[in-house]
C-alpha positions in Angstrom: 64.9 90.8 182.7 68.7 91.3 181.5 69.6 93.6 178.8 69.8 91.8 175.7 72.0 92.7 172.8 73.0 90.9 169.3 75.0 93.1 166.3 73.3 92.4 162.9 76.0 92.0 160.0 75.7 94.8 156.6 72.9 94.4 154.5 73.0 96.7 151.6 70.5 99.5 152.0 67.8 101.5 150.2 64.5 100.5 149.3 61.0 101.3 150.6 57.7 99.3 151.6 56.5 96.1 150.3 52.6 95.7 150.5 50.5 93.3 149.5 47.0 93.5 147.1 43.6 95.0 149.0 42.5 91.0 148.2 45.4 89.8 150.1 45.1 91.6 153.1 41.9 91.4 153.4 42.3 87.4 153.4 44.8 87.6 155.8 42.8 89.4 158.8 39.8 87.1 157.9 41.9 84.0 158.3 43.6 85.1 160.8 40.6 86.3 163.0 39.7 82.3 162.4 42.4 81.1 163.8 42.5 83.6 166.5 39.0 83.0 167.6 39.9 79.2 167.6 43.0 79.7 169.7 40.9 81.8 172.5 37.8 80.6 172.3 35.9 83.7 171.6 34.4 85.6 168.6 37.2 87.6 166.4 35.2 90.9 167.4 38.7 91.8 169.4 40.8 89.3 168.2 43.9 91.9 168.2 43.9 92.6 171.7 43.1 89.2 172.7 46.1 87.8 171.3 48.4 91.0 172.5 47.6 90.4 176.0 47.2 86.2 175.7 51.0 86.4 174.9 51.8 88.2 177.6 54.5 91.0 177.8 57.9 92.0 179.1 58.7 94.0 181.7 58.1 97.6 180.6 56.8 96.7 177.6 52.7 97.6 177.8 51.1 95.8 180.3 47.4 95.3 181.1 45.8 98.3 179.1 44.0 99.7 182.7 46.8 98.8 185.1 48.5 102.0 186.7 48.2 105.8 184.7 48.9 106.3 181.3 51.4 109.2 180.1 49.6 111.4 178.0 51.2 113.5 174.9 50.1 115.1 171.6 51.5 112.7 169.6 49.6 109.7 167.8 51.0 106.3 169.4 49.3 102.8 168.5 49.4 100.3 170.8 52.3 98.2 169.9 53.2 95.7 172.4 56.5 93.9 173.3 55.3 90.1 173.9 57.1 87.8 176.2 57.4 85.5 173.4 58.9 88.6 170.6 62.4 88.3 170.5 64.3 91.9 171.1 67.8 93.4 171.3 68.7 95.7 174.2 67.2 96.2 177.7 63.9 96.3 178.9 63.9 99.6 180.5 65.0 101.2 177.6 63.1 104.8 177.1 62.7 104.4 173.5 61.1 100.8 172.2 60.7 99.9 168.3 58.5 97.3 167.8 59.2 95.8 164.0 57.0 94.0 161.5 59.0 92.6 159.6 59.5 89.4 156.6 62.1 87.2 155.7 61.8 87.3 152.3 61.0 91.2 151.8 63.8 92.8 150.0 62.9 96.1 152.0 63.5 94.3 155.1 66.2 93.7 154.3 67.8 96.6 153.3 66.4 98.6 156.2 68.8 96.5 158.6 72.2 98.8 158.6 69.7 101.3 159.8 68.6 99.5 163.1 72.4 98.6 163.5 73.2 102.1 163.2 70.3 103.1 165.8 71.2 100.5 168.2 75.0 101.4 167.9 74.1 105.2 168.3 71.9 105.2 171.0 73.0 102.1 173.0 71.0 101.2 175.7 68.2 103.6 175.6 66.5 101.7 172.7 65.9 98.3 172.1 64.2 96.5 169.3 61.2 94.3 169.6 60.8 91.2 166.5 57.2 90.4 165.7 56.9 88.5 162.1 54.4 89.5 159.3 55.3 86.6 157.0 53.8 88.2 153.4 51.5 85.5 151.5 53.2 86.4 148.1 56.5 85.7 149.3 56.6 81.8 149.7 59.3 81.1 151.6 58.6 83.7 154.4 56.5 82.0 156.4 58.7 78.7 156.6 61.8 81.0 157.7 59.7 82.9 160.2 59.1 79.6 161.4 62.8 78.1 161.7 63.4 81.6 163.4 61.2 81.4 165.9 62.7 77.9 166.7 65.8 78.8 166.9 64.7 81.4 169.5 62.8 78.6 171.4 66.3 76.8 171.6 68.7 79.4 172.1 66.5 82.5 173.2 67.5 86.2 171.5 71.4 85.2 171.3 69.8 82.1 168.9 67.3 84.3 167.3 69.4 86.9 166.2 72.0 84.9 164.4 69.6 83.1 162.4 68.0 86.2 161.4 71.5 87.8 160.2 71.8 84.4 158.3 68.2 84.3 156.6 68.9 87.9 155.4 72.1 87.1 154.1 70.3 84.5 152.4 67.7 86.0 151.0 67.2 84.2 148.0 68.0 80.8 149.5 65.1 79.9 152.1 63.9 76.6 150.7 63.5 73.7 153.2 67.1 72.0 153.0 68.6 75.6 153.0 67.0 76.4 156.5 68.1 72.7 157.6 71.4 73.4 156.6 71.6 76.8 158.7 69.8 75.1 161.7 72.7 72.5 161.4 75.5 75.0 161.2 74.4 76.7 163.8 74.0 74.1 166.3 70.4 73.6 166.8 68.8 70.7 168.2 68.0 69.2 164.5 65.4 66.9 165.6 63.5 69.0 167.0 64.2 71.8 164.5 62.8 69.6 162.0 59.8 68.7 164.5 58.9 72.1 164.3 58.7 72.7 160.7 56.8 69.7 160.2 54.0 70.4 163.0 54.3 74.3 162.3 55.0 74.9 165.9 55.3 78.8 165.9 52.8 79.0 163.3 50.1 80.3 165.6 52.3 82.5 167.0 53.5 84.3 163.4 49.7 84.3 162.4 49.1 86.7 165.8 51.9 88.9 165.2 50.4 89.4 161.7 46.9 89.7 163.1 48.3 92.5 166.0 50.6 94.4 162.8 46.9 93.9 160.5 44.9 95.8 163.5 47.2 98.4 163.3 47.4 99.1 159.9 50.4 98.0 158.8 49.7 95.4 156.1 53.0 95.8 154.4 56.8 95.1 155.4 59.0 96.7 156.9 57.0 98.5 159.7 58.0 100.1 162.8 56.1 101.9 165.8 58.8 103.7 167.9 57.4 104.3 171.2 53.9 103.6 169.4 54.8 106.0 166.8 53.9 104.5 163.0 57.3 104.7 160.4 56.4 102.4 157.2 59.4 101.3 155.0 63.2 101.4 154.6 63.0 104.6 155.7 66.5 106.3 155.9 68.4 106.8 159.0 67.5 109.9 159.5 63.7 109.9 159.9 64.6 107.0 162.7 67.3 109.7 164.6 64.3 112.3 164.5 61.4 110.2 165.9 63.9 108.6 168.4 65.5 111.9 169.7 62.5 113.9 170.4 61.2 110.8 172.2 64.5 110.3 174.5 63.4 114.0 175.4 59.8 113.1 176.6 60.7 110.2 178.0 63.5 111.9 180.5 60.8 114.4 180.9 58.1 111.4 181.9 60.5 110.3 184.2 61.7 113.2 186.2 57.8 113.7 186.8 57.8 110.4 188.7 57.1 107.7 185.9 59.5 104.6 186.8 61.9 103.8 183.8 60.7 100.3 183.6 57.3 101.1 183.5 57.7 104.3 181.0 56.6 102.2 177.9 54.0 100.4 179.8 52.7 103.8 180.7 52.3 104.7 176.5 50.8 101.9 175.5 48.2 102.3 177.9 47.1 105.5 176.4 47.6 104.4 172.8 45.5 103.7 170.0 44.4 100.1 169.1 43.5 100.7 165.6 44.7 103.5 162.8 41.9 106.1 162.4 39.4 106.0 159.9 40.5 108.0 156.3 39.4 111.6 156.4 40.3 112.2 152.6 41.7 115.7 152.0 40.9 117.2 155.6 43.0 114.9 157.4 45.6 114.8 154.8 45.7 119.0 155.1 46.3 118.2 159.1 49.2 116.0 158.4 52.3 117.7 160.3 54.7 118.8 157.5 57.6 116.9 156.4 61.2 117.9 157.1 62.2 119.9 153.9 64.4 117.5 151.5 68.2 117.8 150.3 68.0 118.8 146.3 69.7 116.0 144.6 71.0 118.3 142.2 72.9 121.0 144.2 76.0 121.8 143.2 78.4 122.4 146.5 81.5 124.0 146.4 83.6 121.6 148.6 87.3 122.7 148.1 90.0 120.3 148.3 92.7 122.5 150.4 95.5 120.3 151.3 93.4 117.2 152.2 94.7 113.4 151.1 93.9 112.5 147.7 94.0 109.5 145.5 93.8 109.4 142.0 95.1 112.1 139.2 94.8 115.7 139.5 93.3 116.1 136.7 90.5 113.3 137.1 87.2 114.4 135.7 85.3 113.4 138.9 86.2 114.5 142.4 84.9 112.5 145.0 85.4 114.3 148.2 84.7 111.3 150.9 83.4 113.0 154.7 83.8 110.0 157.1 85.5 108.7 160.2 87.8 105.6 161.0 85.0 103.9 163.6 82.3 104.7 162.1 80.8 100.4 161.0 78.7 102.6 157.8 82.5 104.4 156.8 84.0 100.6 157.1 81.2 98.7 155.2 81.2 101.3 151.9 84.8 100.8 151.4 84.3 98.4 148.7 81.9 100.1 146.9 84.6 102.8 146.7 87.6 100.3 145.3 84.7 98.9 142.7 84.4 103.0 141.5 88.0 102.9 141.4 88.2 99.7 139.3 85.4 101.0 137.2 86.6 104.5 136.5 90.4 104.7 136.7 92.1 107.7 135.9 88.7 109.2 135.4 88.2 109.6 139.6 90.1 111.0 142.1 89.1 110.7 145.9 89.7 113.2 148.7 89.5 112.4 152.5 87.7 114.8 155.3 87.4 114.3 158.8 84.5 113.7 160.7 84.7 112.0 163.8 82.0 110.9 165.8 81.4 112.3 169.2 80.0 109.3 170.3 83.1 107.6 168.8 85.5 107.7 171.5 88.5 106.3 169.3 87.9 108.2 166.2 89.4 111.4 167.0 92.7 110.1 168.0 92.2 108.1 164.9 91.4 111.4 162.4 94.9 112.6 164.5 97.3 109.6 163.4 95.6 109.4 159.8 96.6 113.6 159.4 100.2 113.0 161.2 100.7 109.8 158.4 99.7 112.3 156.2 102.0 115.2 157.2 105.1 113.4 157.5 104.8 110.9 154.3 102.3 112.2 152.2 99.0 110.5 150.7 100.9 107.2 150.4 101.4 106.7 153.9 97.9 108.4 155.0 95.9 105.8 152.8 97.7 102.6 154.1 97.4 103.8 157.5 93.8 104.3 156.4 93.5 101.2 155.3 94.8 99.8 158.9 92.7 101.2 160.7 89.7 100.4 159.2 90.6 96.5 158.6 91.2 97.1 162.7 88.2 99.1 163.7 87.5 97.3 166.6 91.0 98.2 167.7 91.7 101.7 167.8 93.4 102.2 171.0 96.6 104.1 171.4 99.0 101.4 171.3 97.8 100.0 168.4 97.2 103.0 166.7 100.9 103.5 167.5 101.6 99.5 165.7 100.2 101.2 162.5 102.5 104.0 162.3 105.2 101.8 162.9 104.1 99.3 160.5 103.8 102.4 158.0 107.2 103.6 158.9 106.7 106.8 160.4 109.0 109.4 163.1 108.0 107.5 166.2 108.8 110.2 168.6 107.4 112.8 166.2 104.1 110.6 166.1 103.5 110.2 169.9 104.1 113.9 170.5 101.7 114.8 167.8 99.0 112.6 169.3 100.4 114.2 172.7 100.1 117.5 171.8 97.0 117.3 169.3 98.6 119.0 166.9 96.3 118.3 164.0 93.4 119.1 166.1 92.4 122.4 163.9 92.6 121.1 160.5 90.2 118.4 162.0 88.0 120.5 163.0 88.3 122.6 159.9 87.0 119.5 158.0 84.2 119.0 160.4 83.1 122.8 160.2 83.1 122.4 156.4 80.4 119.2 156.8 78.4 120.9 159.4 77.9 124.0 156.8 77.1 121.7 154.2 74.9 119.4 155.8 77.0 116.5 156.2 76.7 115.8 159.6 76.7 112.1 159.7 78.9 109.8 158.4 79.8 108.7 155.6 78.7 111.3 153.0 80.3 111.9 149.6 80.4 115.0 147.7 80.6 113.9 143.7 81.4 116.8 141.8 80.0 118.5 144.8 76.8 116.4 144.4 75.9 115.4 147.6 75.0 111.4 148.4 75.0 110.3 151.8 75.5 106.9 153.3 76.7 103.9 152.8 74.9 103.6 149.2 75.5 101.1 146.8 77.7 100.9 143.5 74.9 102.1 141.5 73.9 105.0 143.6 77.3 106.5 143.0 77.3 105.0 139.4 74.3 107.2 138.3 75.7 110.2 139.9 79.6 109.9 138.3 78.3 108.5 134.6 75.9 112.3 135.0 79.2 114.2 135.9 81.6 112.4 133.9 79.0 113.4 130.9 79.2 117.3 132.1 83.1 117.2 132.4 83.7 115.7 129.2 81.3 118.7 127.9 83.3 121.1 129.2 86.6 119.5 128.5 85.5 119.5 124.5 84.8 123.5 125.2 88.2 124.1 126.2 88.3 123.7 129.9 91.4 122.1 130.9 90.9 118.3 132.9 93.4 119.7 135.3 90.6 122.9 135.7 87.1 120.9 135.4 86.7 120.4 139.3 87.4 123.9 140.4 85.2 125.2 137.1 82.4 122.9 138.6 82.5 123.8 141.8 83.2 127.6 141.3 79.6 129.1 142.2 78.7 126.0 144.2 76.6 126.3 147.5 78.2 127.1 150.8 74.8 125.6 152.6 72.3 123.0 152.4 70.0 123.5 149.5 66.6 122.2 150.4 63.6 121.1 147.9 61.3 123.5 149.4 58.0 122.0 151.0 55.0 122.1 149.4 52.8 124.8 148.9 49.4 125.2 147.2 49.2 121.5 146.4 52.6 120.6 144.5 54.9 117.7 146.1 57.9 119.7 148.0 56.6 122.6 145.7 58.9 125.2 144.8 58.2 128.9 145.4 56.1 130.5 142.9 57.3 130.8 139.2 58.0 133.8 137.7 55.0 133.7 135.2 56.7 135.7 132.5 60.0 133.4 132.2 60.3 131.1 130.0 62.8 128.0 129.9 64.6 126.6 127.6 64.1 122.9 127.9 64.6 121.3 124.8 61.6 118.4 123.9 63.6 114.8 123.8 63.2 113.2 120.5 62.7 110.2 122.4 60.2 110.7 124.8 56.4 109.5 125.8 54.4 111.8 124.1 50.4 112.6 123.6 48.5 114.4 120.9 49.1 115.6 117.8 53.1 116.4 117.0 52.7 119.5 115.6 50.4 121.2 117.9 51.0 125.1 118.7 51.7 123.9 122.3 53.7 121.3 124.6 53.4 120.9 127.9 56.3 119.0 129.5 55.3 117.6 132.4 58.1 116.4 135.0 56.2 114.3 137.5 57.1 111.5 139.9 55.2 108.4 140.0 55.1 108.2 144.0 54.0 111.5 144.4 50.6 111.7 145.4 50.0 114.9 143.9 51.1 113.9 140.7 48.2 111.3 140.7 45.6 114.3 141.5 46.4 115.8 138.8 46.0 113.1 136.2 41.8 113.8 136.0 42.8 117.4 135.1 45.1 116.9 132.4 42.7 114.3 130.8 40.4 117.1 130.7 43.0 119.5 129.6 43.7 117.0 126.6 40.2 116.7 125.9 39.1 120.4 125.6 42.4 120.8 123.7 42.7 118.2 121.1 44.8 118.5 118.4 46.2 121.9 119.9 48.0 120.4 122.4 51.1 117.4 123.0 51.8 116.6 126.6 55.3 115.3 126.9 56.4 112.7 130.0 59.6 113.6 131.9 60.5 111.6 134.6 61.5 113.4 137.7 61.7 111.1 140.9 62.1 112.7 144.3 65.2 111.4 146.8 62.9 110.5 149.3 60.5 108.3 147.2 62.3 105.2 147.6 60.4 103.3 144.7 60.4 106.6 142.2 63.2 106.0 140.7 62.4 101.8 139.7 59.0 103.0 138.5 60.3 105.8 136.7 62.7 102.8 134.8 59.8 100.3 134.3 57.8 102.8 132.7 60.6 104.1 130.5 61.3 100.0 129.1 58.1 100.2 128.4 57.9 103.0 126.0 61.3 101.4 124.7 59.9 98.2 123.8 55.7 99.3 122.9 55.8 102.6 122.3 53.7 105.9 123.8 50.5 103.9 123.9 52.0 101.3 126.1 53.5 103.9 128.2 50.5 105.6 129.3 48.8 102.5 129.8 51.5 101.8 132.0 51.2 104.9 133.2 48.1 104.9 134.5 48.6 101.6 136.2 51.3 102.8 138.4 49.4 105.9 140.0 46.7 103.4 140.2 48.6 101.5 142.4 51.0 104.2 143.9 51.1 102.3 147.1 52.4 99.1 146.0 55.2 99.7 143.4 57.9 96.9 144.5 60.1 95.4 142.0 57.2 92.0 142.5 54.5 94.5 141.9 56.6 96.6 138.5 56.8 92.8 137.1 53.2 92.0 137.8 52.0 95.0 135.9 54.4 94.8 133.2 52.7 91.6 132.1 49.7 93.0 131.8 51.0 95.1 128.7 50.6 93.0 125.8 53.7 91.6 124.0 56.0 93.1 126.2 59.5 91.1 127.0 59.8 90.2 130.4 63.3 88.9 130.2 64.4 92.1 128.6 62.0 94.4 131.2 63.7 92.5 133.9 67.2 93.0 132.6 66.4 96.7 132.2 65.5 96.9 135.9 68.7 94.9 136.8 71.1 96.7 134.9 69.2 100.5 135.2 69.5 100.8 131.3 67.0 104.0 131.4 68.4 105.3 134.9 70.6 107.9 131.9 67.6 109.3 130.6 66.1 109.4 133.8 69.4 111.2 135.5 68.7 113.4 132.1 65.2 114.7 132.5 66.5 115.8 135.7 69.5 117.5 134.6 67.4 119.2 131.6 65.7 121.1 134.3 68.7 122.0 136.4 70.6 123.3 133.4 67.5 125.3 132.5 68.0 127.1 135.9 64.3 125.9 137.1 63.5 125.0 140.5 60.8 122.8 140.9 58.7 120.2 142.9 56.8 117.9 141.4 54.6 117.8 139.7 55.8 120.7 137.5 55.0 121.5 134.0 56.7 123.8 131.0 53.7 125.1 128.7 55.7 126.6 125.8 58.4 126.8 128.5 56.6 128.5 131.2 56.5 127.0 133.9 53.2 125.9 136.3 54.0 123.9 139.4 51.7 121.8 141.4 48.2 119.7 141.1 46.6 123.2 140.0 43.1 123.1 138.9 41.9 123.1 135.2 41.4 126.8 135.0 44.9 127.4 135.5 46.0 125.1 133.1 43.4 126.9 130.8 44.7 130.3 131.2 48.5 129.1 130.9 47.3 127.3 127.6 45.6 130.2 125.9 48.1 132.3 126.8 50.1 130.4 125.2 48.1 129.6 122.0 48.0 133.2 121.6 51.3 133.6 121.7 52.2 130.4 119.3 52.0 132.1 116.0 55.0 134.8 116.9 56.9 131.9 119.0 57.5 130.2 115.3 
């Protein structure tokens, strides 16, 4: 079959997984073993694999289970077929195959869709990506668009399929009947029997056995992905996709110079893969887990210096934003507005500075990095920012004539231009700029460095907003004790890091656990007046505990500090700070939910709330934060919702994070301060006990 190959439009990242109730699910796989067993005639004892190989696959894509060898690893793979009928972008013998779950109506899907652009753009035509639906019962309009999808790839085939899956995304919130009519129409379907279709539920059957394969697998929720067989649940970010799919580019090349045929490679791993998760092994096969790559801190401080780099905006701006990108790069092109809505927003309060990146695998943007710098060098930072400006309005035209229209257009030296692009004269300061990202971690593109806060990708507005309203607060701090505006950036940056500062992995139970505490040290970390407290006010000792409501550890601990709070009553108050890790996506909502709800009900409330979400750690979307936060009695939804929309506590939660960087503490989570010294992790009671007593004794001279 011929490569087939569709670009996606931006759709704003970030976000995780979206998963349905135990009750849910479990209806789902029953009703959808009915309907299998209908459609084959057999019993539903191996409904998944009846309907995988009923609907067939594509060349390369799996095969019959027994047919020819299977290639055998040490990796985990499930058996994740490509059907006939499973729309897909890029060729069929490509080494690396994502199969995705995915749903219409799932914000998460969504947002995880620059990321398969960005794969598919950065590894061409050794991946492609395989569509199979898992239309979500609680979102009511999913199934009715999986359905119009599906037709339109009955009438036009992937070409047809892809452009009404750009436009259902883009139109997220508008998937009622007439809306998908109205798409069909403008997009040139036969309407007739578009409309047949809907009404009879043609593909219907079909959806219900992509759900019934993704169920067998164990992947309930949206999105998920199995890349070459290998299981990735969520929006994850970019980068956990680049890992999976370059160390399997590496076995596959491997697979093949031993004699496996390209097109049959994937064929070859499913045949050796798993048709169903293993069962739960508790503790022991959580401790066998392979580790997680170690995590950017959030909080480090880089010292990124300006040097003699464009800039826009005052000197003496509170906020530097130093912006790491490239001129082809669609990720560079698609945060741009973002970046004029911070310039809107903040004014004289930002200034922006421009480093060079270019993309190997960008064959214009080097020459492009060259005429931006020679803009630069012969008219300043006006000229470089309109050429800037050209460039990306042209991405898709970057050759050397019409790099050569922009600098006319700009009105530079023509001669001197051409012989500067000639002689690559501005090579070394664009490579200078590229050193400085590779030492700093900012290898990809774009990445921002906010007061030499590091945020990386193509975030939105209020991913930059939460990190510029935290520095703007710290500059105005130091302003009012007596640093100079013009001095703030260089007196921020002065004992910044040179290279990536990692939250350390865990150790000894904690999430991404730092390295051991000093036991003796104790921080200053001031108690908010306003925070979710427990016990009596004026016990001898507080315990802050800075935990993260999507960290599985955190929830171990909760038994233990119930037990702590028991044996302790009256002697102890346990204070909640919120501290959500980068890389738990739906940390940072959960963290804001619960915080509206101490706002509006008080500590009670809170805990209450509390213990709901840990309860649930696995299903904290935005559907599930609003289902639970009816439950609490009396609470506002219209105001908990506008909370969420606007991130009214995202300050304080920015703040409990900052409190603990200011104190000069290092920590994973959970973490806790007892009288200020610090025990990390989900430690047993007896360490809680000896930190408290110790601390007991000690009270009396602390006063």
């Amino acid at each position: 079959m011929a490569s087939k190959s569709t670009n996606n439009p931006p759709v704003q990242p970030t976000g995780t997984i979206s998963t349905p109730s135990a009750v849910i699910a479990i209806l789902i796989a029953f009703v959808g073993g009915l309907m299998i067993g209908n459609l084959t005639g057999r019993g539903s004892g191996a409904a998944s694999e009846e309907i995988e190989m009923a609907a067939g696959d594509r060349a390369g894509g799996g095969g019959e289970p027994g047919a020819g060898p299977a290639v055998q690893d040490d990796v985990e793979r499930f058996r994740a077929l490509a059907p006939d009928n499973a729309p897909q972008r890029g060729p069929d013998d490509a080494l690396v195959t994502i199969v995705m779950w995915s749903d219409f109506q799932c914000p998460f899907c969504s947002r995880v869709e620059p990321t398969i652009d960005r794969v598919i753009e950065t590894f061409g035509n050794d991946v492609r990506v395989v569509w199979r639906n898992n239309a979500l019962p609680f979102h009511q309009n999913a199934m009715p668009a999986a359905e119009a999808a599906m037709e339109a790839y009955a009438q036009r085939g992937d070409e047809g399929f892809w452009r009404m899956h750009n436009t259902l995304f883009e139109n997220q919130r508008a998937l009622e009947r007439a809306n998908l009519e109205q798409y069909a129409q403008q997009q040139g379907l036969d309407m007739t029997r578009f409309r047949a279709a809907l009404d009879n539920h043609t593909h219907q059957a079909g959806i219900q056995a992509d759900m019934q394969a993704a169920n067998s697998l164990g992947a309930r929720g949206t999105p998920a992905f199995f890349i070459n067989g290998r299981q990735l649940m969520g929006a994850q970010p970019y980068e956990q996709f680049e890992t999976v799919i370059r160390d399997e580019i590496q076995r596959a090349n491997r697979a093949i110079s031993g004699g496996t045929p390209r097109a049959g490679y994937y064929a070859a791993l499913m045949r050796g893969a798993r048709t169903a998760p293993a069962a739960a092994e508790g503790e022991a096969a959580a401790a066998k887990a392979p580790p997680r790559r170690p995590q950017p801190d959030p909080n480090a401080v880089y010292r990124v210096p300006v040097g003699d780099s464009p800039t826009k905006g005052p000197n003496d701006a509170l906020v530097t934003i130093v912006i790491v990108s490239e001129f082809q790069c669609p990720f560079c092109n698609r945060v741009r507005p973002t970046l004029d809505q911070i310039e809107e927003r903040y004014g004289r309060d930002v200034r922006f500075v421009f480093k060079h990146n270019p993309l190997p695998f960008h064959d214009n943007a080097m020459p492009a990095a060259e005429a931006a710098v020679e803009a630069y060098r012969q008219r300043g930072n006006d000229a470089f920012w309109r050429i800037h400006d050209l460039m990306f309005e042209n991405q898709q035209a970057l050759g050397r004539e019409q790099l050569e229209g922009y600098a006319q257009q700009v009105g530079l030296d023509m001669a001197r231009f051409r012989r500067a692009l000639d002689e690559h004269t501005h090579r070394a300061t664009i490579e200078a700029d590229q050193t400085l990202a590779r030492q700093l971690g900012a290898s990809g593109t774009p990445s921002f460095f906010i007061n030499g806060r590091n945020l990386r990708g193509a975030q939105p507005f209020e991913a930059f907003q939460q990190v510029i309203d935290a520095e703007l607060a710290r500059a105005r701090e130091r302003v009012s004790a007596g640093t100079p505006r013009a001095g703030v950036y260089e007196a921020t940056i002065a004992n910044g890091a040179t290279s990536p500062v990692m939250l350390p992995m865990p150790e000894g139970g904690g999430e991404e656990a730092a390295a051991a505490p000093d036991a003796d040290r104790v921080y200053d970390i001031a108690v908010p007046r306003n925070a979710p407290t427990r016990g009596a006010a004026n016990a001898p000792v507080t315990i802050q505990i800075f935990s993260d409501f999507q960290c599985p550890f955190c929830s171990r601990v909760g038994p233990t500090i119930e037990q702590v709070m028991e044996q302790y009553e009256g002697r102890v108050r346990l204070v909640w700070r919120n501290y959500p890790l980068p890389f738990h996506q739906q940390a940072g909502p959960a963290a804001e939910a619960a915080m509206e709800v101490f706002a509006q009900r008080g500590s009670e409330a809170f805990w209450q709330f509390h213990n709901t979400l840990f309860e649930n750690q696995r299903a904290l979307s935005r559907e599930d934060l609003e289902r639970y936060a009816t439950q609490v009695p009396g609470l506002d939804m219209a105001r908990f919702r506008r909370a969420l929309d606007e991130h009214t506590h995202q300050a304080a939660v920015q703040a409990d994070m900052e409190a603990v960087r200011r104190a000069g503490a290092e920590i994973g989570t959970p973490s806790f301060f007892i009288n200020g010294r610090l025990l990390q992790g989900a430690q047993p009671f007896p360490a809680f006990q000896q930190a408290i007593d110790r601390a007991l004794r000690e009270a009396p001279a602390r006063r």
